[in-house]
C-alpha positions in Angstrom: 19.8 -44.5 -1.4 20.5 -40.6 -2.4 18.8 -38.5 -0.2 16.9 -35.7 -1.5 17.2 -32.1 -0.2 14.5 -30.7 1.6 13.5 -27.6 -0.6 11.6 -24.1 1.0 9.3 -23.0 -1.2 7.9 -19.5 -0.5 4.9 -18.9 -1.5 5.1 -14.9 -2.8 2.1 -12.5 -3.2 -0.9 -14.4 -2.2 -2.9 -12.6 -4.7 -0.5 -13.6 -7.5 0.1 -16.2 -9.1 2.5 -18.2 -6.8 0.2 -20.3 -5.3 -0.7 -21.8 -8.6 2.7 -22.0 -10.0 3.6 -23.8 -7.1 0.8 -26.3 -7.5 1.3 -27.0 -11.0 5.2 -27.6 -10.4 4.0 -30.1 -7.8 1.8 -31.9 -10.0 5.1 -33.2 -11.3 6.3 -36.5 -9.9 9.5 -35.9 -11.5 10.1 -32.9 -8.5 9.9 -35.7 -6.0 11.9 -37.8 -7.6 14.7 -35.0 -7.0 13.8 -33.0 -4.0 11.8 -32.8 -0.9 9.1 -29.4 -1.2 8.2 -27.6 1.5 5.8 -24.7 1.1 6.2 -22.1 3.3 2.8 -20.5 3.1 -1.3 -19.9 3.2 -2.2 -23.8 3.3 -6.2 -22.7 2.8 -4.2 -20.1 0.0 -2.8 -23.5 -1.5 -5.7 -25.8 -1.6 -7.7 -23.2 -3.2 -5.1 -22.6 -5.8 -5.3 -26.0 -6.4 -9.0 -25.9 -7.1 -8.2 -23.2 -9.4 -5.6 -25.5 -11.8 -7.8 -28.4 -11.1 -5.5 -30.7 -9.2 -6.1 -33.2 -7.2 -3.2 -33.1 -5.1 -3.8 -33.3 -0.9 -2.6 -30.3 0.8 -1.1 -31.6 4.3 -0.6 -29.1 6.9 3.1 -29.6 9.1 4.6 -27.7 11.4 8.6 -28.5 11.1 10.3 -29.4 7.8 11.1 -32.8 9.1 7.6 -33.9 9.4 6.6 -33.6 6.0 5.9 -37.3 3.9 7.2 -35.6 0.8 5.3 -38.2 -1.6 3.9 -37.2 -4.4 0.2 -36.5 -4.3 0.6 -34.6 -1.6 1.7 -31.2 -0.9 3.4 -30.4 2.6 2.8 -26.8 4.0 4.4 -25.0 7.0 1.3 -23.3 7.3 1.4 -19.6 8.1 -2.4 -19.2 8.1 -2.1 -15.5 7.6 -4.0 -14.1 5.2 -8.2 -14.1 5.1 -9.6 -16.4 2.9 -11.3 -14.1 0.8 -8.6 -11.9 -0.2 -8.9 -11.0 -3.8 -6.7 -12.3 -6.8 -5.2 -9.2 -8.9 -5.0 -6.4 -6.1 -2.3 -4.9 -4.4 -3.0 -5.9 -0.9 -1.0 -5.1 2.9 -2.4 -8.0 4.0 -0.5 -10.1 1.1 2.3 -7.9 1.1 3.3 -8.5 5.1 2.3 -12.5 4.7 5.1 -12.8 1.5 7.7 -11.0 4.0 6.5 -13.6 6.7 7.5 -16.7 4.4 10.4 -15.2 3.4 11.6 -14.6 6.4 10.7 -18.3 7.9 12.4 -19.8 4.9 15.6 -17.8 5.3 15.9 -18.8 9.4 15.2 -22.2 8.1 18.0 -22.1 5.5 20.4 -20.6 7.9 19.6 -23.4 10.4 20.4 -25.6 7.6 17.1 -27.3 8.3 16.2 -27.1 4.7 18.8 -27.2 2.1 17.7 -24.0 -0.7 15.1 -21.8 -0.5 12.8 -21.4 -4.0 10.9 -18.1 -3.9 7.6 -17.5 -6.0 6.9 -13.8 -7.3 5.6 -11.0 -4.3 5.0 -7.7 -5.1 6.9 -4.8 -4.3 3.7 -2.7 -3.5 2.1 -4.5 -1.5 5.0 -5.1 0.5 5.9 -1.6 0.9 2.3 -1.4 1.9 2.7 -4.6 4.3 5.3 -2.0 6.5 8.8 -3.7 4.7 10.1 -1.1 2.8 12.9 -3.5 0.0 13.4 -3.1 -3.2 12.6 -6.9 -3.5 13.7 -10.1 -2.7 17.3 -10.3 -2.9 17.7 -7.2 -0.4 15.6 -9.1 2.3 17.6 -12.3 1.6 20.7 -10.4 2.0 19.3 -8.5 5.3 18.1 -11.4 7.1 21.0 -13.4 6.6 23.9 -10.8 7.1 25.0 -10.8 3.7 27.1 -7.8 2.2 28.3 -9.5 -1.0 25.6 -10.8 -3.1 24.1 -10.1 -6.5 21.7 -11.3 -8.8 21.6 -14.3 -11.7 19.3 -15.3 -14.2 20.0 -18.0 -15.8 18.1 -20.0 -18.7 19.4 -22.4 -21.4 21.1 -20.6 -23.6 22.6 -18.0 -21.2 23.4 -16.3 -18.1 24.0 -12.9 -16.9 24.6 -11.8 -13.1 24.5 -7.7 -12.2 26.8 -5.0 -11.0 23.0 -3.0 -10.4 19.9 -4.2 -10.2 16.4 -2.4 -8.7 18.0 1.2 -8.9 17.8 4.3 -11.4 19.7 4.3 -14.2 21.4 8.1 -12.9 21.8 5.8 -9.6 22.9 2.7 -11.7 26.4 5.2 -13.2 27.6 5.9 -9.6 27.6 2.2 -8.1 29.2 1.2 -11.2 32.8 0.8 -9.5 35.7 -1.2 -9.6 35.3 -2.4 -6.1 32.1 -3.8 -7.0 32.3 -4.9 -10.9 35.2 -6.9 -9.3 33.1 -8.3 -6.3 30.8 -9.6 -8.8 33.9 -11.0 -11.8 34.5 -13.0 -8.3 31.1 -14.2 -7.2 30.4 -15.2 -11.0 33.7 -17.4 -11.6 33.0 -19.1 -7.7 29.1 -19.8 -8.5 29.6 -21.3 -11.8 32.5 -23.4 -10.0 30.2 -24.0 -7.4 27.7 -25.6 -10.7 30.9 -28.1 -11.5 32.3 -25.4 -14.5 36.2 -26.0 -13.9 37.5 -22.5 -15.8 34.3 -20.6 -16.2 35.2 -17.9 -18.8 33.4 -14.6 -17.8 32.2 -11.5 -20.4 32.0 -8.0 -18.6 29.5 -5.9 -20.7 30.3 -2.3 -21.2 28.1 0.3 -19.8 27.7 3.2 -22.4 27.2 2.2 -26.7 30.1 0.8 -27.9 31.9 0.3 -24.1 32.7 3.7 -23.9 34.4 3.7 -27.7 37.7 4.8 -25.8 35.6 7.1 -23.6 34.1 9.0 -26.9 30.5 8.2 -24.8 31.7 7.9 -21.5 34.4 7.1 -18.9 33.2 4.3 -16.6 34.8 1.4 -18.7 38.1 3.6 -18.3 38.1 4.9 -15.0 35.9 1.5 -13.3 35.8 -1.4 -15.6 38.9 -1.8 -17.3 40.6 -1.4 -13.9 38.6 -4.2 -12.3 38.5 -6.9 -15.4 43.1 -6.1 -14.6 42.4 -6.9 -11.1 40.7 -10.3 -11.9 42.8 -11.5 -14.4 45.8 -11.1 -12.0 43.7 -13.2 -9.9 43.7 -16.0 -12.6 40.4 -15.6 -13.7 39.2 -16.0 -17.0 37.6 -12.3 -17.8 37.5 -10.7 -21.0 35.7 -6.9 -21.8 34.4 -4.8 -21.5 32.3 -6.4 -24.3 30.4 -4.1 -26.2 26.5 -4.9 -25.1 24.9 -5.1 -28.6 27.4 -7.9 -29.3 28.1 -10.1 -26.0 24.9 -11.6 -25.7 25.2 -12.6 -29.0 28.7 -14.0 -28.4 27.2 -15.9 -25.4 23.9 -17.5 -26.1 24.7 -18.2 -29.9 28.5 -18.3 -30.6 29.1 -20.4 -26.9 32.1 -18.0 -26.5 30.9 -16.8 -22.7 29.6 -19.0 -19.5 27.8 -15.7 -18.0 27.8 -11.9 -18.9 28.5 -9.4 -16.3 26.0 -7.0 -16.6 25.8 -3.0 -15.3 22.3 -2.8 -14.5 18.8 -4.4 -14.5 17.6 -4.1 -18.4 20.7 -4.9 -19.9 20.6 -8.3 -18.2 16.9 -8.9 -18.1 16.1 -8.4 -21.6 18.3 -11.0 -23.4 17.2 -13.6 -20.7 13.5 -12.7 -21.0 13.8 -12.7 -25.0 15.7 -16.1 -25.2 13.6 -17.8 -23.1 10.8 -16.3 -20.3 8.9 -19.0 -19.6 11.9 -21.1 -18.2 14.4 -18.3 -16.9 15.4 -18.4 -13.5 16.7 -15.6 -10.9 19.9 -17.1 -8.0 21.4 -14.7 -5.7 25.0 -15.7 -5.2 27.0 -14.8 -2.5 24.1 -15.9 0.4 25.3 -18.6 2.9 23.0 -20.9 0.8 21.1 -21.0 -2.3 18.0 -19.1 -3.3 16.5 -19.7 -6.5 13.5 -18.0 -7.9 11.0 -17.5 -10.9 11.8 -14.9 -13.2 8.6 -13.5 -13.4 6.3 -11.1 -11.7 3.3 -11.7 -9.6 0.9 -11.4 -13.3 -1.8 -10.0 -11.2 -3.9 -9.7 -15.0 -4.6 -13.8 -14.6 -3.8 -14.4 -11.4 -6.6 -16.6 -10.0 -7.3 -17.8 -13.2 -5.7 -20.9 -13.8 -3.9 -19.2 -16.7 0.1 -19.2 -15.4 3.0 -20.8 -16.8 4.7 -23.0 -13.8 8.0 -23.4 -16.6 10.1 -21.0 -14.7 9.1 -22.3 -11.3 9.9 -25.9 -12.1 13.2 -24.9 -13.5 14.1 -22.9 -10.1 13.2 -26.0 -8.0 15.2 -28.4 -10.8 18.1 -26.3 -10.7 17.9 -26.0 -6.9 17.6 -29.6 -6.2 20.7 -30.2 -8.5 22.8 -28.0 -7.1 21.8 -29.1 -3.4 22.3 -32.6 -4.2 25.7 -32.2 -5.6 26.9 -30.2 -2.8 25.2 -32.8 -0.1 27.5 -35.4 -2.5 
């Protein structure tokens, strides 16, 4: 019999919408079917979450990953029990803020133990975890902080494409300096060894430009020149298959609709976010690459307008957990 990978799912920004999303994706027997989810979390958070969406599922308190049944109808939680019970939906919240680092933080100890195979993370917000005393830009920099990482980066990923950044939560003045060839390499690398890693034999990479046109010969700029040009040499003598820099009002178009691209490098946050958020938000996903295991995530904020309502998609959390549980399987195979 295949065994299924034992999943962390963090719970994010109790007074978001995680909790919910996390219920609804659980009301789907198809999850068990290809995983083993563990919430890292607020059980008393989850069970009235699941009030809220009108399941019936049985929230079952554990305290290690391999005690959990893992049967649908049930949902096991390592329970943090760290939050009152009558913190509000919709407000930026310390409380929240510190209790989303704490579940992070379990999940990644867990992950590096090897204890549970992926970790699945549900929206927090920055805010509130500023507030909470853990002063990140977001996920990805805790991930990469808590588990020693220097190399990583971010990809979203949906159905018709994927882009993975050079920059992600930093000014766009900011964005122009760390745009170098040192690191648009680094992340050529990590995008043709993930989408090995997903069983893509010669993944053909895009690099997007950074200025209109990619720099039209340095006319509107010299980083393509002086940075990206440089780097897209160095990979190609390393055998990978790189072509750009790509204009960026044409690449996603040469991607997601022509099939001519298996990812898009991208230079910073927007220019990767908006094509994946246009072609498809409710099912996009977010994987950091380059951690000693994989993370995946929604790709979606905390919606603190309906959180507590009942109201939020689960699309994008079910697709982290499908795409985790697909890639954990393959490499337990």
């Amino acid at each position: 019999m295949e065994q299924r990978p034992i999943l962390a799912i963090t719970m994010g920004d109790a007074a978001g919408c995680g909790p919910e999303v996390i219920v609804k994706a659980l009301n789907d027997e198809k999850v068990y079917q290809l995983c083993c989810p563990l919430v890292f979390g607020d059980a008393a958070r989850i069970k009235l979450a699941a009030g809220i969406v009108g399941s019936q599922l049985v929230i079952q308190r554990v305290v290690g990953a391999r005690e959990g049944d893992y049967q649908y109808g049930k949902i096991d939680v390592l329970d943090f029990a760290n939050i009152p019970a009558d913190l509000p939906f919709g407000q930026v919240d310390a409380r929240a803020g510190h209790a989303a680092y704490e579940y992070l933080a379990g999940a990644i100890e867990q992950a590096m133990q090897k204890t549970v195979a992926a970790v699945v993370t549900a929206p927090l917000n920055k805010e509130a975890l500023h507030k909470g005393g853990h002063n990140f830009p977001g996920h990805t920099e805790i991930l990469a902080q808590l588990s020693h990482t220097d190399d990583y980066a971010m990809m979203l990923a949906g159905d018709a494409l994927r882009v993975i950044h050079v920059t992600t939560h930093v000014s766009m003045r900011e964005a122009a300096d760390l745009i170098t060839r040192e690191r648009v390499l680094k992340i050529i690398s990590l995008a043709d060894r993930t989408l090995r890693l997903l069983g893509i034999e010669t993944p053909r990479i895009a690099v997007a430009g950074f200025n209109a046109h990619a720099g039209e010969n340095g006319l509107f700029g010299r980083e393509e020149i002086e940075e990206i040009n440089p780097a897209i040499a160095a990979a190609k003598a390393q055998g990978i298959q790189v072509t750009g820099p790509v204009p960026p009002d044409t690449v996603f178009f040469r991607a997601a609709r022509r099939k001519e691209f298996d990812i898009v490098v991208v230079m910073y946050h927007d220019q990767g976010h908006i094509p994946i958020k246009l072609l498809g938000f409710e099912d996009g996903i977010n994987v950091t690459v380059g951690l000693p295991f994989l993370r995946t995530s929604v790709d979606h904020g905390t919606a603190f307008d309906i959180a507590g309502k009942g109201l939020a998609d689960s699309g994008s959390m079910t697709a982290a957990i499908e795409f985790a549980a697909h890639v954990a399987r393959g490499a337990h195979q």
